[in-house]
C-alpha positions in Angstrom: -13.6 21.0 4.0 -15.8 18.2 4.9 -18.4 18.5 6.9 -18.5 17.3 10.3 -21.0 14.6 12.2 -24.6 15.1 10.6 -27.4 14.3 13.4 -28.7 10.5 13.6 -32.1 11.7 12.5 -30.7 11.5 9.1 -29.2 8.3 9.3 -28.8 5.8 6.0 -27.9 3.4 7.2 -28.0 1.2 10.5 -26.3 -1.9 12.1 -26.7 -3.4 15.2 -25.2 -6.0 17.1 -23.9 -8.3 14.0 -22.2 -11.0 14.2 -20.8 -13.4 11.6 -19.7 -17.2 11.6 -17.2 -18.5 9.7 -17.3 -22.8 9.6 -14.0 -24.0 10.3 -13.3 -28.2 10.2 -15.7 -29.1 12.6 -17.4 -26.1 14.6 -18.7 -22.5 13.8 -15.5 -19.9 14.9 -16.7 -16.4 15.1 -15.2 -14.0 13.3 -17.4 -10.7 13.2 -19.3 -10.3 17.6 -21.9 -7.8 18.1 -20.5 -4.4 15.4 -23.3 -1.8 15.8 -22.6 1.5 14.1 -24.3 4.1 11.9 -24.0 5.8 8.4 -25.5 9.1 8.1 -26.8 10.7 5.2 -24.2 12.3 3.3 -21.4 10.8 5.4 -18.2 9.5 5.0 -17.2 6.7 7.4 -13.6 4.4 7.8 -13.0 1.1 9.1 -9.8 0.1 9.9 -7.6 -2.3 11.6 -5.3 -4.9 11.0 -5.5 -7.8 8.2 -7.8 -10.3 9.7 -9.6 -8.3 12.0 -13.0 -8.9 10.1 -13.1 -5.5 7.8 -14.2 -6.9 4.5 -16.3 -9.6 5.9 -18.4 -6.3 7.6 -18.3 -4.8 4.6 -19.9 -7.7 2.7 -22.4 -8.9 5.1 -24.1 -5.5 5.5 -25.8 -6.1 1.9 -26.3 -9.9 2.6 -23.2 -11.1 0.4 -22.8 -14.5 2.4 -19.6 -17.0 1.5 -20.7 -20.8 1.5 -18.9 -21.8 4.6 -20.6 -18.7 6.5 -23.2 -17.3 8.5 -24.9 -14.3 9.7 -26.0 -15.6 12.9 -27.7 -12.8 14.5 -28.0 -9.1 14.2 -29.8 -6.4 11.3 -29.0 -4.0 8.8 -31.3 -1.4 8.2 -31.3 0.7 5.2 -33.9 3.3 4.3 -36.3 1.5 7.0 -35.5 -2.1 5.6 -33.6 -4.8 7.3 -31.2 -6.5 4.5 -30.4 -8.9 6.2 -33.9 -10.6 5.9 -34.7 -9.6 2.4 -34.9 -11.6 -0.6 -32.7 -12.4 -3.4 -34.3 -10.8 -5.7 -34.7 -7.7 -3.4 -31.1 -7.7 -2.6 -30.0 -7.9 -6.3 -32.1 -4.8 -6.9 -30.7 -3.0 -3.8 -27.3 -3.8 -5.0 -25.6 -1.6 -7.4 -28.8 0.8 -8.1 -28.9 1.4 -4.2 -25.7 0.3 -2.1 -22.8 -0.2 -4.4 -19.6 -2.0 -3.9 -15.9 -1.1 -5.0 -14.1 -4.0 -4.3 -10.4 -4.0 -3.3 -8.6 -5.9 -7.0 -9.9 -4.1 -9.7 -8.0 -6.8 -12.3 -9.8 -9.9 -10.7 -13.5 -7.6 -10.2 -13.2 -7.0 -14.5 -14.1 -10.0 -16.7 -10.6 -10.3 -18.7 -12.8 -11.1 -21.4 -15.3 -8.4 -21.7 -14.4 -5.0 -23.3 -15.0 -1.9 -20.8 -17.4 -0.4 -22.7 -19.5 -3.6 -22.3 -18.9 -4.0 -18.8 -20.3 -0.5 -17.7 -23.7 -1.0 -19.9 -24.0 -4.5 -18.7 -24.3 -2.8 -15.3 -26.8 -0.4 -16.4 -29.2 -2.9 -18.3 -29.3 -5.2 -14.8 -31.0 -2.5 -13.3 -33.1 -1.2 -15.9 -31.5 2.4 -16.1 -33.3 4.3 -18.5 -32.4 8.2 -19.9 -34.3 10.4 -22.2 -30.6 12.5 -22.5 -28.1 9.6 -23.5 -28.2 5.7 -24.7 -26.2 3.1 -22.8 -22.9 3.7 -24.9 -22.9 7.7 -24.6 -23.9 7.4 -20.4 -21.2 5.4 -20.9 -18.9 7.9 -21.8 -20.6 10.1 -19.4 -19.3 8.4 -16.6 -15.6 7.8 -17.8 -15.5 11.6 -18.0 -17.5 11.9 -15.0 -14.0 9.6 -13.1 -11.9 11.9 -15.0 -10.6 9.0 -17.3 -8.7 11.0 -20.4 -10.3 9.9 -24.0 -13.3 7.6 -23.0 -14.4 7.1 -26.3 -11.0 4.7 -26.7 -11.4 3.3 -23.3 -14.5 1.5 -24.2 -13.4 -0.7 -26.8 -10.3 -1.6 -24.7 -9.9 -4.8 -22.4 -9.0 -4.3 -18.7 -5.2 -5.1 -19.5 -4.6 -3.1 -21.8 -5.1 -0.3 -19.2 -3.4 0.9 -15.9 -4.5 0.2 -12.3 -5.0 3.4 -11.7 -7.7 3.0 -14.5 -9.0 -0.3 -13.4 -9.9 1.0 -10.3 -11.7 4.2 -11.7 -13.3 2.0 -14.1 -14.9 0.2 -11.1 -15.6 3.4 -9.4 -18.0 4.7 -12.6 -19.3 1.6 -12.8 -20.3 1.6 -9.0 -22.2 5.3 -9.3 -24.0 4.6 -12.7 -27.1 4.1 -11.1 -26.9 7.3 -8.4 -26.5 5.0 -5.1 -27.5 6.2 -1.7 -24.3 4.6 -0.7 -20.9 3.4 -1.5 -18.8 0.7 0.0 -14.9 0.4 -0.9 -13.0 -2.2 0.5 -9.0 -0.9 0.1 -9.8 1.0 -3.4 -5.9 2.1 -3.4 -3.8 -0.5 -1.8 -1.1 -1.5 -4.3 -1.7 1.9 -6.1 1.2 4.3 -6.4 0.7 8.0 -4.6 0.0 10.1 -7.3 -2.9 7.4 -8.4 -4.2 7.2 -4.9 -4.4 11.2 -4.5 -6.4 11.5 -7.5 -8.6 8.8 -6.5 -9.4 10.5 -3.1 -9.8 13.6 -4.9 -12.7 12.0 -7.2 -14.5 10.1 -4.6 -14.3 13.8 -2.6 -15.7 15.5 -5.6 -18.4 12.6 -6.6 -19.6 12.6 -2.9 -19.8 16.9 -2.8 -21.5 16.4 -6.3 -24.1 13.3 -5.7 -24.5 13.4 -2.1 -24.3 10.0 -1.2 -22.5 7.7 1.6 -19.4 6.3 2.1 -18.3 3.6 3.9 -13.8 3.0 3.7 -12.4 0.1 4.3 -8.7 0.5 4.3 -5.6 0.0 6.8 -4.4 3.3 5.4 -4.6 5.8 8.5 -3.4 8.5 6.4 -6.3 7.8 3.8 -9.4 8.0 6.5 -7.7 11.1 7.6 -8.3 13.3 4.9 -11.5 11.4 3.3 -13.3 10.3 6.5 -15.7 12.2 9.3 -15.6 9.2 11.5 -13.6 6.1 11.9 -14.5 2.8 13.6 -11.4 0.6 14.8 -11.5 -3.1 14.3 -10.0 -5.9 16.1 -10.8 -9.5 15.8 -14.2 -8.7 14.8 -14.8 -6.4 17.4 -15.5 -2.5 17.3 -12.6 -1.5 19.5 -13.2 3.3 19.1 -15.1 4.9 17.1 -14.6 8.5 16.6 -14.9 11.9 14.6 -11.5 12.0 12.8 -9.9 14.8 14.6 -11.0 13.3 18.6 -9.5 10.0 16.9 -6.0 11.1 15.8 -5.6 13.7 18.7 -6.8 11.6 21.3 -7.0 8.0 20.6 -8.2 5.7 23.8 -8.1 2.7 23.0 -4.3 0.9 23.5 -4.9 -0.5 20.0 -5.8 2.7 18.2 -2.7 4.4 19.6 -0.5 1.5 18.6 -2.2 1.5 15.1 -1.4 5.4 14.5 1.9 5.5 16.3 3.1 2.6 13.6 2.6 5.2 10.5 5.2 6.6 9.4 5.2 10.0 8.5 6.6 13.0 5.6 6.6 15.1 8.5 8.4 13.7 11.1 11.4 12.1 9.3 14.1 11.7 12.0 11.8 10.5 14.8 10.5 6.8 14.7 7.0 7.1 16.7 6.7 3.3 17.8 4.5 2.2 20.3 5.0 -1.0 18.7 2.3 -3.8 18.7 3.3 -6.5 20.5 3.1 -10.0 19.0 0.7 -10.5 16.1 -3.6 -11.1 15.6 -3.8 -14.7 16.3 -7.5 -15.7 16.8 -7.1 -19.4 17.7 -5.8 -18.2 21.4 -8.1 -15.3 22.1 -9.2 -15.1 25.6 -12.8 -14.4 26.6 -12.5 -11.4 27.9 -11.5 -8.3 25.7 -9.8 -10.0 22.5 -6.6 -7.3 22.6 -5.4 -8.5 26.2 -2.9 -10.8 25.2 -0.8 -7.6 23.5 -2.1 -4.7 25.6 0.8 -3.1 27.9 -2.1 -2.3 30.4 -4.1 -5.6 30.7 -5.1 -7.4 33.9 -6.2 -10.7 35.1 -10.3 -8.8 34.2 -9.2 -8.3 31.1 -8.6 -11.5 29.9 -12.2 -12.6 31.4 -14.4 -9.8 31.5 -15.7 -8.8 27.8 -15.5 -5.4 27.1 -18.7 -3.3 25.4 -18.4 0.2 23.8 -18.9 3.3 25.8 -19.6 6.7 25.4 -16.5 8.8 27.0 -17.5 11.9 25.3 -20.0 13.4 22.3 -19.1 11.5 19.2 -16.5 9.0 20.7 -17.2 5.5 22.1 -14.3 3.4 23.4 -14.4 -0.6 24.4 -11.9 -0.5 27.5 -12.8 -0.2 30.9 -9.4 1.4 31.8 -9.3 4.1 29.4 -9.1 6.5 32.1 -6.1 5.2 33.3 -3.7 4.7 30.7 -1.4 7.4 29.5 -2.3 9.5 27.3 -1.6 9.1 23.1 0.8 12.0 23.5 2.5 11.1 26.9 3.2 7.6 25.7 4.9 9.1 22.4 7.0 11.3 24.3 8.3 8.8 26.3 9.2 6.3 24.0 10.1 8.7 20.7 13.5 7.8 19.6 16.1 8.6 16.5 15.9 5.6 13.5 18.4 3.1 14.4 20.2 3.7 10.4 23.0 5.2 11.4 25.4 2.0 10.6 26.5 3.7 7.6 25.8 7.5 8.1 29.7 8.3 8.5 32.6 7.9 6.1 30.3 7.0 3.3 32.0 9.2 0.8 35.4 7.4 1.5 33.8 4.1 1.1 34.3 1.5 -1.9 30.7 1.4 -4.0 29.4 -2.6 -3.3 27.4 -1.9 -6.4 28.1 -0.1 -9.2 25.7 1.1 -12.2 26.6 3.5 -15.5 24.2 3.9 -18.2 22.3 1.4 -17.6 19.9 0.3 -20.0 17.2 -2.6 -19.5 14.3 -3.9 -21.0 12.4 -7.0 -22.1 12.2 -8.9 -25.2 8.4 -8.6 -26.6 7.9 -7.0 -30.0 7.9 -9.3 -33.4 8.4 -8.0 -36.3 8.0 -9.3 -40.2 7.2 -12.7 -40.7 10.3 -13.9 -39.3 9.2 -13.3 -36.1 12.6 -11.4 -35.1 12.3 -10.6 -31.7 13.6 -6.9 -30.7 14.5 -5.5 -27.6 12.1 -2.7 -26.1 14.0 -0.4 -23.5 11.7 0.3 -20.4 14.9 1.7 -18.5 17.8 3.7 -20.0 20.6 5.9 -19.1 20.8 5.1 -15.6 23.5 5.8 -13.0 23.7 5.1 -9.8 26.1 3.2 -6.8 25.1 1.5 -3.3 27.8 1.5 -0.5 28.4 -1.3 2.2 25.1 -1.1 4.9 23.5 1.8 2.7 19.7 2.1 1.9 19.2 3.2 -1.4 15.4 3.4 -2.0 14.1 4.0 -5.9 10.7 5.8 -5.8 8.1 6.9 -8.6 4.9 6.3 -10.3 4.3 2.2 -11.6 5.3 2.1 -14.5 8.5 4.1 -13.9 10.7 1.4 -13.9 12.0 0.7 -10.3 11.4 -2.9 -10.7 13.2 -2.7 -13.8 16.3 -2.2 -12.7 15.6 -4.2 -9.8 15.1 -7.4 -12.0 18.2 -6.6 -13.8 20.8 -6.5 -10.9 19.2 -9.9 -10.3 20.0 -11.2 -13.7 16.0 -12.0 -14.3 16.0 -9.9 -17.5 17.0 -10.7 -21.0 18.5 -7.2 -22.0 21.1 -5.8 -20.1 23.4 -3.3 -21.4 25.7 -0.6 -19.8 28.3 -0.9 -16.9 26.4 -3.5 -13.8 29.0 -4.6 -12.0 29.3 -5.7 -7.5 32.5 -4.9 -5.8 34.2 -4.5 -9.0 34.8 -8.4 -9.6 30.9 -9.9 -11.0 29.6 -8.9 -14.1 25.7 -8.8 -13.3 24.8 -8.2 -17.0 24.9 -11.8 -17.1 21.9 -13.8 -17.0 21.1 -15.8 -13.3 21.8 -19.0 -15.0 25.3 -18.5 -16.4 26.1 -16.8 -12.4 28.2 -18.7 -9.7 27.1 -19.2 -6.4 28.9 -16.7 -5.3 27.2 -13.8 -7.4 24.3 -15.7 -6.8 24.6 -15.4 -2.8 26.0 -11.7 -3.1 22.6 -10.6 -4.7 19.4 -11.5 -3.1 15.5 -10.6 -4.1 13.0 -10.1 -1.7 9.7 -10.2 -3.8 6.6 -8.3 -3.6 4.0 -10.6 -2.6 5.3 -13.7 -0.3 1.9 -15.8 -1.6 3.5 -16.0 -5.2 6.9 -16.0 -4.1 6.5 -19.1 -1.3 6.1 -22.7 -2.6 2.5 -23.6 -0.9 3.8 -27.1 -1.3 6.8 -26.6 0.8 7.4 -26.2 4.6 9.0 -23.2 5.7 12.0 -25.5 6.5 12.7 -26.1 3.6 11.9 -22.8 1.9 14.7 -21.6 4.2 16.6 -24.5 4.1 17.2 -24.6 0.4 19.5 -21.7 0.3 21.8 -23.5 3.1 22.3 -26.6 1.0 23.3 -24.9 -1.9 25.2 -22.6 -1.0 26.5 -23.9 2.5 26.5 -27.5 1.6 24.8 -28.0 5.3 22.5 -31.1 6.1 20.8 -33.1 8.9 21.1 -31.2 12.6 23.2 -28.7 11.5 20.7 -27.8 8.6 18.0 -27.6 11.4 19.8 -25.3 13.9 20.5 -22.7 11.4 16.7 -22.6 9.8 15.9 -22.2 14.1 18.7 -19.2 14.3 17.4 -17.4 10.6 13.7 -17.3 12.3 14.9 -15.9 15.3 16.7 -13.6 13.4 12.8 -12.3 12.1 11.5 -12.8 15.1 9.6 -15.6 14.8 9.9 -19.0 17.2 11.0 -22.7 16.5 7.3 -23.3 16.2 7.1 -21.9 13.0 9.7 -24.8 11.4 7.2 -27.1 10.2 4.2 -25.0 8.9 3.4 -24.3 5.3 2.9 -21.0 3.8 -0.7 -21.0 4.2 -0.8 -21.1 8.2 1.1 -17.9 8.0 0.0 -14.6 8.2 0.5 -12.0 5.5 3.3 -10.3 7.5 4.8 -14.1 8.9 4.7 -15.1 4.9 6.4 -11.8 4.6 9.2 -12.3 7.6 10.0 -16.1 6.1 10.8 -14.4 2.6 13.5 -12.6 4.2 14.6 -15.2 6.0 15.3 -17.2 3.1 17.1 -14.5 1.2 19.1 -13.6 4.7 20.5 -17.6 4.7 22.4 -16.7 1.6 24.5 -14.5 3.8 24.1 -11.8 0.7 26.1 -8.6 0.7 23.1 -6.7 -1.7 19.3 -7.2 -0.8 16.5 -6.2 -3.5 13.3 -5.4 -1.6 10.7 -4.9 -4.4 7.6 -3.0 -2.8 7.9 -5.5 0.3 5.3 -3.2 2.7 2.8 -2.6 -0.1 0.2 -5.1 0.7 0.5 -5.2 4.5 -1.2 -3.2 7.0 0.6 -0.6 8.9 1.1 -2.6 12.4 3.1 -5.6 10.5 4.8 -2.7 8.1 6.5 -0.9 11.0 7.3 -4.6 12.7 9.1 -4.9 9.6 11.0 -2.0 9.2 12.1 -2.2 12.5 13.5 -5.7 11.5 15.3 -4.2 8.0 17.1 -1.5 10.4 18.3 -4.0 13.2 19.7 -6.7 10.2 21.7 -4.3 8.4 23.2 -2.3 11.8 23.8 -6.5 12.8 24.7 -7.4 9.3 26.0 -5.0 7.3 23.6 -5.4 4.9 23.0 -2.9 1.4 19.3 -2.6 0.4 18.0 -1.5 -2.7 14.9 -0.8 -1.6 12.0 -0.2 -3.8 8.4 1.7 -2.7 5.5 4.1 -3.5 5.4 5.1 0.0 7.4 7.8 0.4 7.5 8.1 4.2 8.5 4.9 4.6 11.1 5.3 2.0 11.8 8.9 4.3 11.9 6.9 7.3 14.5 3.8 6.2 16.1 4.9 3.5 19.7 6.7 3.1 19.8 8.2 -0.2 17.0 8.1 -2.7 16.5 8.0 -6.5 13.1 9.6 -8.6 12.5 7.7 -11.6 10.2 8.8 -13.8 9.2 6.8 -17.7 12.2 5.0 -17.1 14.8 8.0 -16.2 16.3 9.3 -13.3 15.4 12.7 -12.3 16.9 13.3 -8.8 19.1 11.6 -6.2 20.6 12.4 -3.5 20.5 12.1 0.2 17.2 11.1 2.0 17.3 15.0 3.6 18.4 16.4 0.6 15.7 14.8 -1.6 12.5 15.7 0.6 13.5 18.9 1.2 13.6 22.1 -1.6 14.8 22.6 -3.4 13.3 19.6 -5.4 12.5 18.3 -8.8 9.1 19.3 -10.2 8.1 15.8 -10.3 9.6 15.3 -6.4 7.3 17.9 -5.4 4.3 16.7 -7.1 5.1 13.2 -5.2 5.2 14.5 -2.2 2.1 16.5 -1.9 0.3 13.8 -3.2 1.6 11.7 0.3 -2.0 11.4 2.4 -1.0 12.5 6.7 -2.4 10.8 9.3 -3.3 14.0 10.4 -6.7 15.4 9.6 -5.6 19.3 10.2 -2.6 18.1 7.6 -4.7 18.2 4.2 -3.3 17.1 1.7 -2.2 20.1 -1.2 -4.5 20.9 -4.4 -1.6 20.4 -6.5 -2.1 17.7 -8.3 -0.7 15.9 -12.0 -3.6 15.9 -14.0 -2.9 12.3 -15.5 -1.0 9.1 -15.0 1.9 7.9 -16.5 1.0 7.2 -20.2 2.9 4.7 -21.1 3.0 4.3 -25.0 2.4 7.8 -25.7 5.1 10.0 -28.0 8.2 9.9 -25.3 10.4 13.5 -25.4 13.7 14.7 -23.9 11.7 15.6 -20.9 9.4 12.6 -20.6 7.5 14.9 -17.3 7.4 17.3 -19.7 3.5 17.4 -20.9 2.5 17.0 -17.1 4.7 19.4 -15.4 2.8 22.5 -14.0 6.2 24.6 -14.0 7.0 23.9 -18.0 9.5 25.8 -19.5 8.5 25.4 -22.9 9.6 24.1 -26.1 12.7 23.6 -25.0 11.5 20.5 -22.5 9.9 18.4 -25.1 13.5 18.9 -27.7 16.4 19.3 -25.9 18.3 17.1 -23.8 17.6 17.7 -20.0 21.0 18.7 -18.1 21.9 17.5 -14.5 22.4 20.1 -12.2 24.5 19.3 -8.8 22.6 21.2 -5.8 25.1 20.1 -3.3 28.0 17.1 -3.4 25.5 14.3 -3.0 22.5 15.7 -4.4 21.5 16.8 -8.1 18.5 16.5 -10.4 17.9 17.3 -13.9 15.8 20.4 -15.1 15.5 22.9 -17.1 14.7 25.5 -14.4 17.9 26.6 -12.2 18.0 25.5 -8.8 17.7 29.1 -7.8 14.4 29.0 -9.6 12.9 25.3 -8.6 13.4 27.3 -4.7 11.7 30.0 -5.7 8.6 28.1 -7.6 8.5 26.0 -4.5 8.5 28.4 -1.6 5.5 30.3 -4.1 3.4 27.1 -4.5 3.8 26.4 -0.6 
């Protein structure tokens, strides 16, 4: 259990009133006003908020990191008795990394592509001079791989970053970060984009490291369910402002702030997955028309005319929590909003009569890959399977979400229903009349409009170049034929139809934010009228505010539209919250499918289970279980008839690794394949819980 508040006689660390410029044209535009807050010893603080609210840039600033077009305009840090923020360079550089260390959000752009890891990691420890009379640079190395619980250090070393995981990457970054015993950690979004099981394991290390070593933490992260199981207090951000801070248990049981409560009611959760809790966020963080009065007034369901004028300052309401709203005694309380505004998912469009229903698309045995090996000196390219033997259908207006590990292969078969792969093989058919093993340049327009992709990240996926009239309007001249007015009009009707106004016609990509960007992708793919979208991790990188925005969007096109969505994720309570049926892939196989109730409910797949517990609440008196996989997926390694085999805590034996894994059918629409009965899986399960 961690340990609650520690008195501010043993504070680390301390800011007060910083603020932050960011140069912008022609004038100075504030983007960080007056944060003060603490860091005990020992301590674990969050900050979170939505994307732009300032997070990172607090982060940063506090040890002096300054971008070219900025300023810290006013305001200290003190750290140990020193103010950082007047220090010098070379000061700083020695206070960075040996005393306040950074784990910054990419770990594949933070790695030099060209440097080996072993290199990297004693590179770090000859800038600061380590010295050890117990190891050399090489064997500390090591040390600290083991130390991150990285599997075979001694052939990590010699390896580049890309020739290892994420997951790896980021624990990599994390050894590097303690090698010289800091006071104090900062991690800006360590596990965005990271899969559950990767993330779990992660939390679990920076628990042990910080048990172990004593030192700080400061989280940066929009996760809510992360700062509730890794956090003793949380500050809330909005538009550079400190908004609550509190313990984590007076946050999430009483938030005060109209922001905070709209931030954790957008979360969805494992445990609550027929009720969509959605005090909803009006509008989005736009700070070219903040007022100057308290920056949240323009969405707050309980501003006034003072509001918009009168600034607001933090205040103590009780021990350990400080809110920034002078009406925090009069609005409802977190609980008493919920209750009122709880209601059932609106994904009911297809809940009846599925079973009598036509499948729109149609997969046997499929098997997909990509075309990378070269062998002899012919250079004869061969097909290397990363999916095989899969089986699955999609009716009319259904949600069928694929969840797993990366590396499993969701995106796999993804890519191949939308023709982007080389090597196809098996039965891929829609509505029984296109073959969609062919490649999407041999496809008519109308296979191409039935079968839509909705990418991951909008940035890549936009044209920077192009304004979102275009972007949207491409789709209507091919397939539509439709020019001029008439051209115009419908671009207008598709961004009403994701909420977003007329004003929005001539901007490029690059005016938009990360959940706009997001909302015009789907437009485009909506004006091909398709029958089938693919939704590829579409939430991953967005914060939970613009996530549940979106979902609620998904839900209302296909009740509207009819729509089918293969919908792929790592977050399983979203997946638990949209989704209809559900598929676990695993190393490229199909474990389980069934219904969404079926699925997250025992009895379950071994694999199933091990996601699930690996899912962090927003709950702090919801910890998260000890049962954890012991490693990642390995891609590479020896593959066997039961692929989950070597990391499965209930292994049969022998038999997993040689003989062929059976299906087993648990009810009509739900079976998974195992060695261990169903009878047995219920019984392991209800054990283990």
């Amino acid at each position: 259990m961690i340990k609650e508040i520690i008195t501010s006689s043993n504070s680390l660390l301390h800011v007060k009133d910083v603020s932050v410029d960011y140069w912008s044209q022609d004038r100075w535009v504030n983007v960080i006003d007056r944060i003060s807050f603490d860091i005990q010893t020992g301590e674990s603080v969050g900050l979170v908020g939505e994307s732009g609210c300032g997070k990172t840039t607090m982060l940063y600033s506090m040890v002096g990191y300054v971008r070219p077009n900025s300023r810290i305009r006013e305001g200290s840090v003190l750290f140990q008795g020193e103010d950082l923020l007047t220090q010098s360079k070379s000061k700083l550089q020695h206070i960075r990394g040996k005393l306040i260390s950074i784990v910054p959000q990419n770990p594949t752009t933070a790695l030099s592509p060209g440097m080996r890891i072993g290199k990297q990691i004693t590179e770090t420890l000859e800038a600061h001079h380590w010295k050890s009379e117990k190891y050399n640079a090489e064997n500390y190395a090591i040390e600290l791989l083991k130390m991150v619980s990285l599997p075979n250090p001694e052939k990590i070393l010699p390896k580049y970053p890309h020739q290892i995981s994420g997951g790896q990457q980021q624990r990599v970054l994390i050894a590097m970060a303690i090698s010289c015993n800091p006071k104090l950690l900062l991690l800006d979004e360590p596990t965005t984009g990271l899969d559950v099981t990767t993330q779990a394991q992660i939390l679990d290390l920076l628990t042990e490291l910080r048990a172990v070593t004593g030192m700080s933490l400061l989280y940066v992260t929009h996760n809510l369910g992360v700062v509730a199981q890794i956090c003793d207090r949380i500050g809330v951000m909005y538009a550079g402002y400190l908004v609550e801070i509190a313990t984590r248990h007076t946050l999430f049981r009483n938030p005060s702030h109209p922001y905070t409560q709209g931030l954790i009611s957008a979360v969805p959760r494992i445990s609550t997955p027929n009720v969509k809790q959605s005090l909803i966020l009006k509008g989005l963080l736009n700070r070219s028309e903040l007022p100057a009065g308290c920056p949240f007034a323009p969405r707050c369901d309980f501003s006034l005319p003072r509001c918009m004028e009168e600034t607001q300052e933090l205040i103590s309401i009780e021990r350990d929590h400080q809110v920034a709203c002078w009406r925090w005694q009069e609005i409802p309380s977190f609980t008493e909003r919920i209750s009122r505004i709880t209601s059932e998912v609106p994904q009911q469009s297809t809940a009846e009569g599925w079973n009598g229903q036509r499948s729109l698309l149609a997969i046997e045995n499929l098997r997909a890959g990509y075309i990378t090996e070269r062998v002899g000196k012919t250079y004869k390219r061969t097909p290397k399977d990363v999916v095989e033997e899969i089986t699955l259908d999609i009716r009319p207006g259904e949600t069928f979400a694929l969840v797993g590990e990366s590396g499993s292969g969701k995106t796999t078969v993804a890519r191949a229903v939308s023709g982007l792969l080389p090597y196809v093989s098996g039965i891929l058919n829609i509505e029984d009349r296109y073959d969609l093993k062919m490649s999407m340049r041999k496809r008519s327009d109308d296979m191409l409009r039935s079968v839509q992709y909705i990418f991951q990240n909008p940035d890549a996926s936009l044209n920077p170049r192009q304004r979102v009239s275009l972007i949207i309007g491409r789709p209507l001249q091919k397939f539509f034929k439709l020019y001029g007015e008439a051209l115009r009009q419908k671009v207008i009707r598709l961004l009403a139809d994701v909420h977003l106004d007329a004003s929005f016609y001539d901007r490029f990509p690059d005016e938009l934010s990360g959940g706009e960007r997001q909302r015009i992708a789907i437009a485009r793919a909506l004006a091909a009228e398709p029958k089938l979208l693919l939704c590829d991790e579409i939430l991953s990188a967005l914060d939970v505010s613009v996530q549940a925005n979106i979902l609620k969007l998904l839900a209302e096109l296909q009740v509207e539209r009819g729509i089918a969505f293969l919908f792929i994720s790592h977050d399983l309570a979203i997946v638990r919250s949209l989704a209809h049926r559900v598929g676990v892939m695993y190393w490229g196989l199909l474990f389980e499918t069934g219904r969404v109730e079926e699925v997250f409910n025992p009895p379950y797949h071994p694999y199933t289970y091990l996601l699930l517990s690996a899912v962090p609440e927003p709950d702090p008196d919801n910890v998260m279980p000890t049962v954890r996989m012991d490693t990642g997926l390995i891609v590479g390694a020896k593959k066997m008839t039961c692929p989950f085999a070597p990391r499965c805590p209930v292994k049969v034996g022998q038999v997993c690794e040689v003989d062929q894994v059976p299906w087993q059918r648990v009810s009509q629409t739900h079976q998974l394949r195992c060695f261990h009965s169903v009878e047995q899986l219920l019984f392991i399960q209800e054990k283990i819980a």
